[in-house]
N, CA, C and O atoms as a CHARMM CRD file, in Angstrom:
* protein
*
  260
    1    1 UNK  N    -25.90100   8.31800  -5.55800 PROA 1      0.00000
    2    1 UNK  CA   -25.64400   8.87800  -4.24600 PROA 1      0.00000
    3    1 UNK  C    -24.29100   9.57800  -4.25600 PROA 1      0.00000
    4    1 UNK  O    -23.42000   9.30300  -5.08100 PROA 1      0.00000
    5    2 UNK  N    -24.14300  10.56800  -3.22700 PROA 2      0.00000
    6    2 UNK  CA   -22.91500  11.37700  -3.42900 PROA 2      0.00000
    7    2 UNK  C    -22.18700  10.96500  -1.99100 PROA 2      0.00000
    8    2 UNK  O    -22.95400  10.91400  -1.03000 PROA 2      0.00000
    9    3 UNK  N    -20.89700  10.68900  -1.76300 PROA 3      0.00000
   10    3 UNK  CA   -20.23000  10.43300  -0.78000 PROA 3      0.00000
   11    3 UNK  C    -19.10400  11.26600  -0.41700 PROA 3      0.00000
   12    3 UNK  O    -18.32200  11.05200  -1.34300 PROA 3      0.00000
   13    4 UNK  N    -18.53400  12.10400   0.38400 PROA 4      0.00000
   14    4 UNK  CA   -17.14700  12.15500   0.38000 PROA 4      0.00000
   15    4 UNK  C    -16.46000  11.40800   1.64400 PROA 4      0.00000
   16    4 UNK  O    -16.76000  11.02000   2.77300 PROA 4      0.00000
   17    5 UNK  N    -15.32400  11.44700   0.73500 PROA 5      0.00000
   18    5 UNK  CA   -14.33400   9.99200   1.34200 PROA 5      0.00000
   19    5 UNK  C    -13.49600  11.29100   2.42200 PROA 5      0.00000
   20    5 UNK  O    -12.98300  12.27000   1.88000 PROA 5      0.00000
   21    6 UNK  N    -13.46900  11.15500   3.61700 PROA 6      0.00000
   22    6 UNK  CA   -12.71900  11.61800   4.28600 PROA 6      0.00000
   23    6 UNK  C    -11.10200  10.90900   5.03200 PROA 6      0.00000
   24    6 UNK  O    -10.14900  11.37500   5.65700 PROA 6      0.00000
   25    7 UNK  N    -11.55500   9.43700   4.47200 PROA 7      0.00000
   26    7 UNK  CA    -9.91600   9.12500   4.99700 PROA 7      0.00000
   27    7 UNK  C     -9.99300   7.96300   4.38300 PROA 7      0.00000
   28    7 UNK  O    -11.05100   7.38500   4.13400 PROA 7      0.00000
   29    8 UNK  N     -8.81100   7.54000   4.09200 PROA 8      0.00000
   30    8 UNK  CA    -8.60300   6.10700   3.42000 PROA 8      0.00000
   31    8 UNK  C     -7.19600   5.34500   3.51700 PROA 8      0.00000
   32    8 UNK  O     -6.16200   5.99900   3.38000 PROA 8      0.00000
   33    9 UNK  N     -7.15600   4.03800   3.74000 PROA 9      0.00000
   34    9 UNK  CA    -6.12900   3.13000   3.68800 PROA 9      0.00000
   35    9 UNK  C     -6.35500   2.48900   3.26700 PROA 9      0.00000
   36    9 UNK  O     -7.31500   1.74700   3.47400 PROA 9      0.00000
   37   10 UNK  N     -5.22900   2.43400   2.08900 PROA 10     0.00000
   38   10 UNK  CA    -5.16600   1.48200   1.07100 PROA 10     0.00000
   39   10 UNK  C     -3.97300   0.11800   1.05700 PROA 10     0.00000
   40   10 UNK  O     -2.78300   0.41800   1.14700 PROA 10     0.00000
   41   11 UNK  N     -4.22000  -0.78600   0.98600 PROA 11     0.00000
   42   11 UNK  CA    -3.14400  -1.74500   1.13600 PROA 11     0.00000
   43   11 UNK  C     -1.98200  -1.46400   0.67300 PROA 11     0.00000
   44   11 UNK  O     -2.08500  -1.88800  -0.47800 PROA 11     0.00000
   45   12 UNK  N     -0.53500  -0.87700   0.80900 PROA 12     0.00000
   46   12 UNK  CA     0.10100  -0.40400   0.44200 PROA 12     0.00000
   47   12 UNK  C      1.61600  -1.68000   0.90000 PROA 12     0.00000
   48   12 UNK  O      2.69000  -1.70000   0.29900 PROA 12     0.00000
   49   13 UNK  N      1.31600  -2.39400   1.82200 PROA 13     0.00000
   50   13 UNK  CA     2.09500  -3.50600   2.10300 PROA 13     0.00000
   51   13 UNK  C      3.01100  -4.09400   0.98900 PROA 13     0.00000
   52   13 UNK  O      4.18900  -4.32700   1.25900 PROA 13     0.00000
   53   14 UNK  N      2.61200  -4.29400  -0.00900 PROA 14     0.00000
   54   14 UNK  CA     3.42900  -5.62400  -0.83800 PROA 14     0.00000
   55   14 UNK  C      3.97200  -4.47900  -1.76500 PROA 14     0.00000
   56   14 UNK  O      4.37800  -5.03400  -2.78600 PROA 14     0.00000
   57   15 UNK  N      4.13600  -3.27000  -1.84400 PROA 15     0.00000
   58   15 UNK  CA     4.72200  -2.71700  -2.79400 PROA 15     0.00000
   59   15 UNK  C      5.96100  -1.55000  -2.34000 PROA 15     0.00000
   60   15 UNK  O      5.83500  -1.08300  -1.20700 PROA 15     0.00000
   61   16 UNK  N      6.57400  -1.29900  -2.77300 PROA 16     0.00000
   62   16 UNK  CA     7.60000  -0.35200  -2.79200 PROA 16     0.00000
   63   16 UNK  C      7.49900   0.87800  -3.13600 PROA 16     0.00000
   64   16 UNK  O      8.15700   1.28100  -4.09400 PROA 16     0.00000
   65   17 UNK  N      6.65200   1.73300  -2.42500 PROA 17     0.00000
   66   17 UNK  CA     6.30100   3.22600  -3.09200 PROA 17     0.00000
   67   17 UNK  C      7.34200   4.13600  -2.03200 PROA 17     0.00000
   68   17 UNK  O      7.93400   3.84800  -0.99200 PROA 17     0.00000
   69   18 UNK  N      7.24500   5.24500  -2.77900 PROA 18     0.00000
   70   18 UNK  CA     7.82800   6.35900  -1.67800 PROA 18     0.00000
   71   18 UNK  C      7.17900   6.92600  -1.15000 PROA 18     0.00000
   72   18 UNK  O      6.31600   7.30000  -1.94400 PROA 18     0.00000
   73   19 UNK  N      6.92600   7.41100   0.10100 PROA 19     0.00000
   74   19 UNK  CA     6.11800   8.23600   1.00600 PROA 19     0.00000
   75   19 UNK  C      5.60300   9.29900  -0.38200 PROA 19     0.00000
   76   19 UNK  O      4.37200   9.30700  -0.33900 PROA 19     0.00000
   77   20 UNK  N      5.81600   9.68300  -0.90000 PROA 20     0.00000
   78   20 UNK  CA     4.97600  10.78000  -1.84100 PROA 20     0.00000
   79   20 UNK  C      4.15200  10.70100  -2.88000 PROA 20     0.00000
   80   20 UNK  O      3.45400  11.53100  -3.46200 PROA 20     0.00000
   81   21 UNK  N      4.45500   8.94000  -3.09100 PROA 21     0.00000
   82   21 UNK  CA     3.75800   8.61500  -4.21400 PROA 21     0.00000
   83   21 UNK  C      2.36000   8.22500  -3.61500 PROA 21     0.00000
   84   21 UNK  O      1.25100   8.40100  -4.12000 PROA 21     0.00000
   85   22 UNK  N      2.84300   7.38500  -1.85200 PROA 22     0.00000
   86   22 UNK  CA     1.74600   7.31300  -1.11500 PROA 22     0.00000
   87   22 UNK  C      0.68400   8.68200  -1.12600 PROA 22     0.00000
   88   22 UNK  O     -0.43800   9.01300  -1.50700 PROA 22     0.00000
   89   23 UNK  N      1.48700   9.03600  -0.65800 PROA 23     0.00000
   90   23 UNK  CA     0.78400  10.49100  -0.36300 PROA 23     0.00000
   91   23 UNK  C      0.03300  11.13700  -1.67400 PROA 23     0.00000
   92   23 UNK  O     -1.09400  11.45000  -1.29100 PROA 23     0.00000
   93   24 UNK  N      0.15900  11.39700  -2.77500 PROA 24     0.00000
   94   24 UNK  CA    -0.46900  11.36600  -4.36900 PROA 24     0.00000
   95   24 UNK  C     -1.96800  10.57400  -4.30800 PROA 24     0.00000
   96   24 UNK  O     -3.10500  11.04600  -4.31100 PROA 24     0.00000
   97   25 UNK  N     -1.51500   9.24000  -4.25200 PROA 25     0.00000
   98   25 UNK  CA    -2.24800   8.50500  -4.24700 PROA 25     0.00000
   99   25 UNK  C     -3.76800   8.17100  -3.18500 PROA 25     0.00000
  100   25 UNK  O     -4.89900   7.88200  -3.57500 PROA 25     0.00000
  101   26 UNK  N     -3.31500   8.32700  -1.90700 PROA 26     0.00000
  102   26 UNK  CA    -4.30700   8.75400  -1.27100 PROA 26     0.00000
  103   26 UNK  C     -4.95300  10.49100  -1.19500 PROA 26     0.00000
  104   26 UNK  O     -6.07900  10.72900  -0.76000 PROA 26     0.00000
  105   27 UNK  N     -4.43800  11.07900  -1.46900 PROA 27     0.00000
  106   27 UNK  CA    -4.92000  12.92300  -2.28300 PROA 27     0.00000
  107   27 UNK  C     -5.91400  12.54600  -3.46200 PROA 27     0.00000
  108   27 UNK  O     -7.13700  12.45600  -3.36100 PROA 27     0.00000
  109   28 UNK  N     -5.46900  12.42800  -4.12100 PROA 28     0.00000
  110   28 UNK  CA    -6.31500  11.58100  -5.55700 PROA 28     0.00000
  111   28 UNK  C     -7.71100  11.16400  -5.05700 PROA 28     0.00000
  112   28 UNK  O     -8.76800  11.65400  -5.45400 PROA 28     0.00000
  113   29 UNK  N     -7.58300  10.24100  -4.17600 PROA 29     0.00000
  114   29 UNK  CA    -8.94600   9.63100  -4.26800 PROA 29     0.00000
  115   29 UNK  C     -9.78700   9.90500  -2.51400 PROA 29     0.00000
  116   29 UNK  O    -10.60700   9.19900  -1.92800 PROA 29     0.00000
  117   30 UNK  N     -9.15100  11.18800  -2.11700 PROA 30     0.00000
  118   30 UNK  CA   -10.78200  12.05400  -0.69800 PROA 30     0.00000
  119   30 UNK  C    -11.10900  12.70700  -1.69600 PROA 30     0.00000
  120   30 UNK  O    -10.69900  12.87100  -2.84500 PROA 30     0.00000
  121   31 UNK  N    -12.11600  13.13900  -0.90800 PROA 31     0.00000
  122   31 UNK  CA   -12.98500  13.96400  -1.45100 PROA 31     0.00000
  123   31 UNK  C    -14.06800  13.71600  -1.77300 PROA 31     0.00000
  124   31 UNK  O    -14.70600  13.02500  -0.97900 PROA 31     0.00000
  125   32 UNK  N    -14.81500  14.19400  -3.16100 PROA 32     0.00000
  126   32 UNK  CA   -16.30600  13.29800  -3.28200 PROA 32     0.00000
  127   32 UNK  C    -16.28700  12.64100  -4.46700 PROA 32     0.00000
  128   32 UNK  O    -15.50600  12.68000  -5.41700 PROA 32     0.00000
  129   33 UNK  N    -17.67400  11.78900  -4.16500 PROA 33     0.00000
  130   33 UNK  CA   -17.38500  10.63500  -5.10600 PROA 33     0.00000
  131   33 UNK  C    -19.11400  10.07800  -4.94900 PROA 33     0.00000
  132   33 UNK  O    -19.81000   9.80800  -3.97000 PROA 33     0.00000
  133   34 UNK  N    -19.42500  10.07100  -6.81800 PROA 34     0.00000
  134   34 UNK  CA   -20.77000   9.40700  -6.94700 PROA 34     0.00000
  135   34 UNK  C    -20.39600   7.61900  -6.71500 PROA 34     0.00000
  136   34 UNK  O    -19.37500   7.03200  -7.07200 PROA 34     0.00000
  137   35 UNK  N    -21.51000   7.09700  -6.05700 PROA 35     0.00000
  138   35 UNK  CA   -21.59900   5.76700  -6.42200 PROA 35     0.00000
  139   35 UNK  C    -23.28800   5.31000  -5.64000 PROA 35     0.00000
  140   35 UNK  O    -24.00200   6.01100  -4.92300 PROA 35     0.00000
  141   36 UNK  N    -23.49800   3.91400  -6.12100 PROA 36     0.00000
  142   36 UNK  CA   -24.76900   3.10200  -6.05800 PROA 36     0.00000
  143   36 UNK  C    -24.49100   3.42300  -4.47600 PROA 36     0.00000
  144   36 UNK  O    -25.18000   4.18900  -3.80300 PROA 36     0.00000
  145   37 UNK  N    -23.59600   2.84800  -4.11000 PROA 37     0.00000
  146   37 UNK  CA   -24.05300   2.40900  -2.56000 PROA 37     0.00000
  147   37 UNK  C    -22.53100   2.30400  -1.91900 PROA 37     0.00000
  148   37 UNK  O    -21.54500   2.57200  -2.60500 PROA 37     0.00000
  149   38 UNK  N    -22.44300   1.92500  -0.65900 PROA 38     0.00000
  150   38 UNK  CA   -21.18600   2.00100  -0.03600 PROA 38     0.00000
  151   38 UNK  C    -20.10600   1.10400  -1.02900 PROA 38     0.00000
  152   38 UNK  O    -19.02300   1.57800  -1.37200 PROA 38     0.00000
  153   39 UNK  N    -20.73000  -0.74000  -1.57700 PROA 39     0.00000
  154   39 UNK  CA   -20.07600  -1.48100  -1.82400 PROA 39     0.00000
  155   39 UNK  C    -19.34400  -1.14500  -3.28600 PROA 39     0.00000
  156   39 UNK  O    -18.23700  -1.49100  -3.69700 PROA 39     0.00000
  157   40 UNK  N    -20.82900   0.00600  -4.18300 PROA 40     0.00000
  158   40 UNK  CA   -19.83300   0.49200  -5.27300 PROA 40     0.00000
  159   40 UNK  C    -18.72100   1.76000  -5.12500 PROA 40     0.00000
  160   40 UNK  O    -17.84600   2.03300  -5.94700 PROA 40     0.00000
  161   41 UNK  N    -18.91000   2.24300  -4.24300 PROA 41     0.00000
  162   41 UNK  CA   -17.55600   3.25300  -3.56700 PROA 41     0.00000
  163   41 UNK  C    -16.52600   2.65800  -3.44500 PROA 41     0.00000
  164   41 UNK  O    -15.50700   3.15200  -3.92700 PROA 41     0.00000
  165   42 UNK  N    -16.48600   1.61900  -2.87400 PROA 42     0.00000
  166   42 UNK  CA   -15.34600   1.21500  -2.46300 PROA 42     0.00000
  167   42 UNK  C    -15.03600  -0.11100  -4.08400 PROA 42     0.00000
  168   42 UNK  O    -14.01400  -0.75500  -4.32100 PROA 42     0.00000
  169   43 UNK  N    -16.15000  -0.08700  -4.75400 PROA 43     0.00000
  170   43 UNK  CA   -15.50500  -0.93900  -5.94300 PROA 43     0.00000
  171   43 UNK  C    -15.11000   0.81400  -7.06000 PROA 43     0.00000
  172   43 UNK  O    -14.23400   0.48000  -7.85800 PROA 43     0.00000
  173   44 UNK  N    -15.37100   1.93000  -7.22600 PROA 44     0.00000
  174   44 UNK  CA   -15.35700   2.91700  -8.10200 PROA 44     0.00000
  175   44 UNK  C    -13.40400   3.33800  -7.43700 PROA 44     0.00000
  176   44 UNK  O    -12.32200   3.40600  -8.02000 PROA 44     0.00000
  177   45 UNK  N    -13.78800   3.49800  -6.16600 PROA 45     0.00000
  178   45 UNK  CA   -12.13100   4.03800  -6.07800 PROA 45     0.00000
  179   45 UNK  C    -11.34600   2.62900  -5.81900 PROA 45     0.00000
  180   45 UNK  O    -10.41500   2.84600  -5.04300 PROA 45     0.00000
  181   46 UNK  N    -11.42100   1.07700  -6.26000 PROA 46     0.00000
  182   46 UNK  CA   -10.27000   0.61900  -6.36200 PROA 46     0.00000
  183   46 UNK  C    -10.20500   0.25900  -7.64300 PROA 46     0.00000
  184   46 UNK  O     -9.34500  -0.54900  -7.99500 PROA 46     0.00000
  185   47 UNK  N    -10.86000   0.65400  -8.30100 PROA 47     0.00000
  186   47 UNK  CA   -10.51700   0.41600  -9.35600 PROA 47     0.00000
  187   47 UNK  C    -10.15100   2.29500 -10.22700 PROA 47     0.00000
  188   47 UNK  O     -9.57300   2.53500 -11.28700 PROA 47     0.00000
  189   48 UNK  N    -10.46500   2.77800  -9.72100 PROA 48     0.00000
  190   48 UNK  CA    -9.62500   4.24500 -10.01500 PROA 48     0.00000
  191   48 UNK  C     -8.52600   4.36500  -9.51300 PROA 48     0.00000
  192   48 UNK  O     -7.76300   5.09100 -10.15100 PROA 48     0.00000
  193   49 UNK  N     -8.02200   3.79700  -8.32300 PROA 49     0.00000
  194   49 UNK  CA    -6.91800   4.04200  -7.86800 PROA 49     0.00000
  195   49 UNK  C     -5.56700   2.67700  -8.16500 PROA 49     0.00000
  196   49 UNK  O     -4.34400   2.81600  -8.13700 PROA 49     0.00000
  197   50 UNK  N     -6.33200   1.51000  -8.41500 PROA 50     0.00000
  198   50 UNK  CA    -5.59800   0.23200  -8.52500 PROA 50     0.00000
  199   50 UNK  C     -5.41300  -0.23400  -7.01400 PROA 50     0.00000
  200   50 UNK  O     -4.91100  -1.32200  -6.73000 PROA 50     0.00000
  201   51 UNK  N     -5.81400   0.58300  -6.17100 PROA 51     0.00000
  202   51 UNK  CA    -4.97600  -0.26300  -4.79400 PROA 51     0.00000
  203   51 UNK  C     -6.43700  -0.84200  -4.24600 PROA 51     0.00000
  204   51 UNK  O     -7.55700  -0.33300  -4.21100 PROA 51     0.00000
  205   52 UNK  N     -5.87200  -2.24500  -3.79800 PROA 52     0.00000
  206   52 UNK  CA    -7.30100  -2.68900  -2.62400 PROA 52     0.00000
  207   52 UNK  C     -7.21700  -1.27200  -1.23200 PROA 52     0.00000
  208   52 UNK  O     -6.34900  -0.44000  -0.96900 PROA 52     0.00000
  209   53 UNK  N     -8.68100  -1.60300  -0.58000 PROA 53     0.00000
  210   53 UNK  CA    -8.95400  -1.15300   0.41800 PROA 53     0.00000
  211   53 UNK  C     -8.36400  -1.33300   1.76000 PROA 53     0.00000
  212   53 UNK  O     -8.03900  -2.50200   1.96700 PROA 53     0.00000
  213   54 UNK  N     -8.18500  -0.70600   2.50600 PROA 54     0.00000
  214   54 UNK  CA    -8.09800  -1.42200   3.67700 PROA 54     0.00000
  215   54 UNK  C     -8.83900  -0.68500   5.19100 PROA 54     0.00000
  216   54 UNK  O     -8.99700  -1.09300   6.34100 PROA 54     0.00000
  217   55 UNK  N     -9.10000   0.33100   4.60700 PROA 55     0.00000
  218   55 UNK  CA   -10.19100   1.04300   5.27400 PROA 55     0.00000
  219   55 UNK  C    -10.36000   1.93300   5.02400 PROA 55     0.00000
  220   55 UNK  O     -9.37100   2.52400   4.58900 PROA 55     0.00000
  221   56 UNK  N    -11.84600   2.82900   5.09100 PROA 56     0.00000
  222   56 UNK  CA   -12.19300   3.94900   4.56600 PROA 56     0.00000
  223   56 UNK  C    -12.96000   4.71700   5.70200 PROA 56     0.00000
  224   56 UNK  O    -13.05300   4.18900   6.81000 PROA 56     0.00000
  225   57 UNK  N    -13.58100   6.10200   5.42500 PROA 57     0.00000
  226   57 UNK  CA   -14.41500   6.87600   6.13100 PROA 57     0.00000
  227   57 UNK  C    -15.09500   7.79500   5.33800 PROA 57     0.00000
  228   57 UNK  O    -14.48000   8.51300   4.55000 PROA 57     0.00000
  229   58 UNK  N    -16.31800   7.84500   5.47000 PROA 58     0.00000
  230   58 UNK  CA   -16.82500   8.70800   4.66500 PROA 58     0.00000
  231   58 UNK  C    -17.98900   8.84700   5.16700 PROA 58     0.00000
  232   58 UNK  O    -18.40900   8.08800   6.04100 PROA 58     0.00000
  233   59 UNK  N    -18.76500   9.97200   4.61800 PROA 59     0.00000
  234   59 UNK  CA   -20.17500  10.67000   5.16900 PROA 59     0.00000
  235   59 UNK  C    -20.93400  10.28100   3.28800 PROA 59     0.00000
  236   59 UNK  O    -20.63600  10.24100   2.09500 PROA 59     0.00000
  237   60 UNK  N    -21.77500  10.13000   4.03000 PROA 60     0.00000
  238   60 UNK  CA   -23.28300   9.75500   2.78800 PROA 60     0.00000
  239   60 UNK  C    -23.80800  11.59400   2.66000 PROA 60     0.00000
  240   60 UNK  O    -24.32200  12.27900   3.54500 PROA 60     0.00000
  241   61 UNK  N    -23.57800  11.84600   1.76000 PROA 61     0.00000
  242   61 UNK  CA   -24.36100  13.29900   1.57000 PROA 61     0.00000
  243   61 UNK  C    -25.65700  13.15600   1.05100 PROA 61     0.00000
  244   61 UNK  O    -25.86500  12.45700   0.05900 PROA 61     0.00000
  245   62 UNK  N    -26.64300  13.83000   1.70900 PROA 62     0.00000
  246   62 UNK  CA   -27.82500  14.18800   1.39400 PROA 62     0.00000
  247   62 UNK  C    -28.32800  14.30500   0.00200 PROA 62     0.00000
  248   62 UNK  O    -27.24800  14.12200  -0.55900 PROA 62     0.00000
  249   63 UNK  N    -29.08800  14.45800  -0.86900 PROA 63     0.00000
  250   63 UNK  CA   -29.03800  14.71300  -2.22000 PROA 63     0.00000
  251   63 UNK  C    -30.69600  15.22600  -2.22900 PROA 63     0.00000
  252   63 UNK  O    -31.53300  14.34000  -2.05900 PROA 63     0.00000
  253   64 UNK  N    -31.11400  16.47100  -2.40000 PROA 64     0.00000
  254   64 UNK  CA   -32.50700  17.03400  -2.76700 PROA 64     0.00000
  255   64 UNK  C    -32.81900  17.01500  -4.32700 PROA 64     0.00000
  256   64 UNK  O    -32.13400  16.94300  -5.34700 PROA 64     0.00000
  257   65 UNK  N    -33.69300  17.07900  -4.13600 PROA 65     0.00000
  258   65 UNK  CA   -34.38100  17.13400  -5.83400 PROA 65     0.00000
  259   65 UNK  C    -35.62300  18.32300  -6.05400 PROA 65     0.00000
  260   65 UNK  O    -36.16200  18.45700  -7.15200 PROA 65     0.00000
């Protein structure tokens, strides 16, 4: 299935980043993104990105054959 991620928060609490690295980091991972199902989306970008979730948004795209 094809998804794009239109917004995301990532637990960013326990660490010490700079607003730009934030900012990198959530850039990196909108956009689109294959996965099984919602629960592997959200397991494909934390483990691409290293950060847990803390909320997401995204649209399920259609897929024809």
């Amino acid at each position: 299935m094809k998804f794009l991620v239109n917004h995301i928060e990532f637990d960013f609490d326990d660490d010490e980043l700079t607003h730009n690295e934030k900012v990198d980091i959530l850039d990196d991972n909108i956009g689109y993104w294959d996965a099984d199902d919602e629960d592997d989306l959200i397991d494909e970008i934390t483990t691409a990105s290293g950060w847990c979730i803390k909320s997401i948004d995204y649209d399920h795209l259609a897929t024809y054959s």
